[in-house]
DORO-787552 format. One record per residue (C-alpha): y, z, x; residue number from 0. Coordinates in steps of 0.05 Angstrom, whole numbers, plus 5000, padded with zeros to 4 digits. Example, Ala and Ser with C-alpha at 12.3 -4.5 7.8 and 13.67 -1.06 7.14 Angstrom:
residues 2
y = 4910	z = 5156	x = 5246	seq = 0;
y = 4979	z = 5143	x = 5273	seq = 1;
//
This chain:
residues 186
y = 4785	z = 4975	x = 4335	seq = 0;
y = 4754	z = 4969	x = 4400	seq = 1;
y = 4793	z = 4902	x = 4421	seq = 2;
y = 4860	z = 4945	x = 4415	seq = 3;
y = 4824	z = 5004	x = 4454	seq = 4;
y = 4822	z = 4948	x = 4506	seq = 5;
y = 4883	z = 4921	x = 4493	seq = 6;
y = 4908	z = 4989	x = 4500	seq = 7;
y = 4870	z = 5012	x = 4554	seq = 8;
y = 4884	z = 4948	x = 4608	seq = 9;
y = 4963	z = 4949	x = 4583	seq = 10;
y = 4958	z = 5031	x = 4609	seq = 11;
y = 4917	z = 5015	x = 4677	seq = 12;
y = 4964	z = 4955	x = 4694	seq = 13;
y = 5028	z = 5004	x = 4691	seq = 14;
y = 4989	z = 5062	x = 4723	seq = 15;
y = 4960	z = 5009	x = 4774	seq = 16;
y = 5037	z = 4984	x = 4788	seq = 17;
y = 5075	z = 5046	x = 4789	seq = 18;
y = 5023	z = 5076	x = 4823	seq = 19;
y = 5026	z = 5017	x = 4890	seq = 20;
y = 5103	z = 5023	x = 4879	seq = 21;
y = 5110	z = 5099	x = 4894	seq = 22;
y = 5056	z = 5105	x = 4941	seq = 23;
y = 5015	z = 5148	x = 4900	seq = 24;
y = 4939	z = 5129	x = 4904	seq = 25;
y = 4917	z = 5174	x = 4856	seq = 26;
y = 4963	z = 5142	x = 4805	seq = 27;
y = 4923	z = 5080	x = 4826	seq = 28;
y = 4865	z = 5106	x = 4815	seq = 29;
y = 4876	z = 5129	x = 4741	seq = 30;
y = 4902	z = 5066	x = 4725	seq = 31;
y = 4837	z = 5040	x = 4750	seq = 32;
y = 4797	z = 5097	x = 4712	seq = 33;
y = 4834	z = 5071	x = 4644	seq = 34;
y = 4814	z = 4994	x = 4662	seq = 35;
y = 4739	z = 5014	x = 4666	seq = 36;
y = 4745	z = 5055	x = 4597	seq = 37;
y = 4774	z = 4990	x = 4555	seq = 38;
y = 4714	z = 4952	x = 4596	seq = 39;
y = 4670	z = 5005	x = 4571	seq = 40;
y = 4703	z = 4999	x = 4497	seq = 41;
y = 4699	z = 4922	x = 4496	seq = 42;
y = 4622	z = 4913	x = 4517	seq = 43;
y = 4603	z = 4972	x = 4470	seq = 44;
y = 4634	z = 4938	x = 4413	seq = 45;
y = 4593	z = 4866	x = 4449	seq = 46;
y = 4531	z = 4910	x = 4450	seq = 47;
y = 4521	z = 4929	x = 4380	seq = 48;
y = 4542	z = 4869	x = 4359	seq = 49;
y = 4484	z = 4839	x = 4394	seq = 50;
y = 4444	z = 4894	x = 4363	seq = 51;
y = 4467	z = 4881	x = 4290	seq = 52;
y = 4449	z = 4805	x = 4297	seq = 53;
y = 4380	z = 4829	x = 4311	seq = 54;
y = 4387	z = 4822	x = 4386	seq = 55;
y = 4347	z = 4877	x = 4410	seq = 56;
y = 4357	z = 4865	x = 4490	seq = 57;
y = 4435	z = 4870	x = 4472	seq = 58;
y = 4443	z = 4948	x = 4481	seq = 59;
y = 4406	z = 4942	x = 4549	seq = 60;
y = 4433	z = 4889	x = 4584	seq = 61;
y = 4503	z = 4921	x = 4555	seq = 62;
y = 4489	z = 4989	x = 4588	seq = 63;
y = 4474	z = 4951	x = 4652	seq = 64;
y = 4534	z = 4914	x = 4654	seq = 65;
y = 4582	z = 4971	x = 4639	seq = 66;
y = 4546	z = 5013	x = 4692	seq = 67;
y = 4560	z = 4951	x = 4741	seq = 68;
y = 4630	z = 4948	x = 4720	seq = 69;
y = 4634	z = 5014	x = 4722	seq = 70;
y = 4610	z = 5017	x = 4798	seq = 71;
y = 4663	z = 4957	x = 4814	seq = 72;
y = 4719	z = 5002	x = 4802	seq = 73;
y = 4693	z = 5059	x = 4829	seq = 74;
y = 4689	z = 5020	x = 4890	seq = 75;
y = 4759	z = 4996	x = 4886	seq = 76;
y = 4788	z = 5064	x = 4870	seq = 77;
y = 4747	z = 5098	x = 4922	seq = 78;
y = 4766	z = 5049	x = 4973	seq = 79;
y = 4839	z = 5058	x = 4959	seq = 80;
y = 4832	z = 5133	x = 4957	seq = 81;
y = 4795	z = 5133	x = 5029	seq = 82;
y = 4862	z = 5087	x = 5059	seq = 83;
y = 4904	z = 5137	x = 5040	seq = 84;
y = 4863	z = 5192	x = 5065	seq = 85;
y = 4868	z = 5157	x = 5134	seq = 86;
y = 4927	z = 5142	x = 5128	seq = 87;
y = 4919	z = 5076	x = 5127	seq = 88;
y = 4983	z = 5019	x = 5114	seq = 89;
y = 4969	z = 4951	x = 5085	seq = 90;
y = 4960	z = 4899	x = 5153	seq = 91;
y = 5010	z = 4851	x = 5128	seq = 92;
y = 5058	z = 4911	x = 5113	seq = 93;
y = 5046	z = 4923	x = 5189	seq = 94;
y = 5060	z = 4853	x = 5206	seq = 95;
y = 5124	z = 4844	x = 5164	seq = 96;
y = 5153	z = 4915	x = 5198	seq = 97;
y = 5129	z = 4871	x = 5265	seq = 98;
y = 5171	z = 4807	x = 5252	seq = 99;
y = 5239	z = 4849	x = 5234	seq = 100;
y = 5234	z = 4891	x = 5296	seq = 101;
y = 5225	z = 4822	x = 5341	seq = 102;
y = 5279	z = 4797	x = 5302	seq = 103;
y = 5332	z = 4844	x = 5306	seq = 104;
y = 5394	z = 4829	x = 5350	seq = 105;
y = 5391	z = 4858	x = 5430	seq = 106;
y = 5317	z = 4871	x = 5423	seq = 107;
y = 5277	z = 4833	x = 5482	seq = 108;
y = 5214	z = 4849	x = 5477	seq = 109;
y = 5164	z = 4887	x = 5419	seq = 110;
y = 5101	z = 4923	x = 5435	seq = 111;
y = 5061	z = 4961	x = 5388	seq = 112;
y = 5084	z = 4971	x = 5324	seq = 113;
y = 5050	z = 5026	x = 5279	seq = 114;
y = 5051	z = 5048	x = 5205	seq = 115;
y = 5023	z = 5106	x = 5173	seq = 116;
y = 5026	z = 5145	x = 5107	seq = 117;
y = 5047	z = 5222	x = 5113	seq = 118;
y = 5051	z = 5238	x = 5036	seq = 119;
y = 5086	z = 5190	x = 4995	seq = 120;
y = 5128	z = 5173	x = 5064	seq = 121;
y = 5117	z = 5109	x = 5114	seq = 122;
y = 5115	z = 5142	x = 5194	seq = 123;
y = 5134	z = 5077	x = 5235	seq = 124;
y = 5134	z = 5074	x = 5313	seq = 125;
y = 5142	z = 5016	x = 5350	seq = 126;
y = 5156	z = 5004	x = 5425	seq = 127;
y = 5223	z = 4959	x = 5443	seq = 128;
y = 5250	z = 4933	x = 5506	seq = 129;
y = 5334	z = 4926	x = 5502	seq = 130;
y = 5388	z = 4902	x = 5559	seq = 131;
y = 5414	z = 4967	x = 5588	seq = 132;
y = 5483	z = 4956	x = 5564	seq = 133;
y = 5466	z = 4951	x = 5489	seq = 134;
y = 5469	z = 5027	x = 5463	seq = 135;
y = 5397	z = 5044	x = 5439	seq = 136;
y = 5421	z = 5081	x = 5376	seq = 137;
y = 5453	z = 5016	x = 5354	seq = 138;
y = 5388	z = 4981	x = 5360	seq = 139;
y = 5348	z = 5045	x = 5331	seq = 140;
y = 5396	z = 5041	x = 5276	seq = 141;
y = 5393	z = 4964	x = 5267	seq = 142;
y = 5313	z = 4967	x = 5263	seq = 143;
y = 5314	z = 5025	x = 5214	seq = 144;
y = 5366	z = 4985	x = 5169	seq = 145;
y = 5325	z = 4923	x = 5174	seq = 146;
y = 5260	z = 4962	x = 5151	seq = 147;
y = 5278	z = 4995	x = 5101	seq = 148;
y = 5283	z = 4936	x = 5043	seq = 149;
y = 5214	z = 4918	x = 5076	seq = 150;
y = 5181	z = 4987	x = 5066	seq = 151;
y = 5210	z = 5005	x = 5005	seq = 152;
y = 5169	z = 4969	x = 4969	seq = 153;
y = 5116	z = 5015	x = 4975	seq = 154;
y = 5142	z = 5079	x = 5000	seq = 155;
y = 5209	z = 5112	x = 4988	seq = 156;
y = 5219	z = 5139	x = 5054	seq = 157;
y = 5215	z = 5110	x = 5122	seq = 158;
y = 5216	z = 5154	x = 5186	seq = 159;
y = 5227	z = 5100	x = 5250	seq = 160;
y = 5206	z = 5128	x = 5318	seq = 161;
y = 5237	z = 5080	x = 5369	seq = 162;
y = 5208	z = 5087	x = 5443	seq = 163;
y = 5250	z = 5043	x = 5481	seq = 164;
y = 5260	z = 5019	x = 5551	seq = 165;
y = 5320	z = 4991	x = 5583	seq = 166;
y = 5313	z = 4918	x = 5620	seq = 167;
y = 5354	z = 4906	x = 5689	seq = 168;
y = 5354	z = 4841	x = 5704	seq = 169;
y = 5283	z = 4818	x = 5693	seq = 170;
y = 5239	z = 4889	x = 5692	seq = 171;
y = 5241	z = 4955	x = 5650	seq = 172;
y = 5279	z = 5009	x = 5676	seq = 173;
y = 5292	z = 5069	x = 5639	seq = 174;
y = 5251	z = 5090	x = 5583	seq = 175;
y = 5271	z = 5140	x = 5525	seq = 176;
y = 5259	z = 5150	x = 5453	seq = 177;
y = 5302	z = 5154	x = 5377	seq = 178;
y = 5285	z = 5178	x = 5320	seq = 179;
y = 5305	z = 5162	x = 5255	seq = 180;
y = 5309	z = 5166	x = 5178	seq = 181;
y = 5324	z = 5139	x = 5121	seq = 182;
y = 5312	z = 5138	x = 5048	seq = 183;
y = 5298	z = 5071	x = 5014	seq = 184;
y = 5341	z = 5079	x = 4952	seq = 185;
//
């Protein structure tokens, strides 16, 4: 009985665990991770009195201790999640990615920050371009947003792009200006 609790249990906090990363929704995460502790919990009881039945008196001890150090391991990894999304915080590589498709998009010639951020189960990008004057800086604002949106999807279902944006003549920035703009991932 306790080997399908687990069974039962990890299958439950692997779905919770996924959906949860794939709709941005860290307290999804965390009850998936709550679950997984419980059919840890459910597997080393069953280990414990085992260990007690075969006339292993140390089993139940050493048991306890390992479920309360399991038990601390995911309450470190839930907590941990929890706190990123309480600061807002967006995976690095996520940051990265968004990074690459901005440097690569057509007319843009030069990147400077770029910055991701959750506000509720939405993605707030900024980044900083530099475009020839003649290209029209909606068409780039909208080429960027188009171009991040299958690469913050993933994770979030709605991406709000601030572009801040300055104009090149010749070989220096000239005008500088700003776009805004929206877009759902699907």
């Amino acid at each position: 009985m306790a080997l399908a609790g687990f069974a039962g249990n990890e299958l439950a906090a692997r779905y919770r665990i996924r959906t949860g990363r794939m709709i941005g929704s860290a307290a999804l995460v965390a009850d998936g991770l709550h679950a997984r502790a419980d059919g840890i919990t459910s597997l080393a009881v069953l280990l414990g009195a085992g260990g007690v039945a075969l006339g292993w008196n140390w089993a139940d001890p050493v048991i306890g201790l390992v479920i309360t150090v399991a038990i601390l391991a995911v309450l470190r990894q839930a907590a941990r999640e929890i706190y990123r999304r309480l600061m807002d915080a967006v995976d690095p590589a996520l940051v990265d990615r968004a990074g690459a498709v901005v440097r690569a998009t057509p007319g843009v010639l030069d990147v400077g920050q770029v910055r991701m951020r959750w506000v509720g189960h939405q993605i707030r990008a900024e980044c900083e371009i530099v475009v020839w004057c003649d290209l029209p800086i909606c068409t780039a604002a909208h080429q960027i947003r188009c171009r991040l949106v299958p690469v913050v999807v993933a994770v979030g279902r709605y991406l709000l792009a601030h572009v801040r944006w300055s104009c090149a003549f010749g070989g220096g920035a000239g005008v500088v200006g700003s776009s805004r703009c929206g877009g759902t991932g699907g």
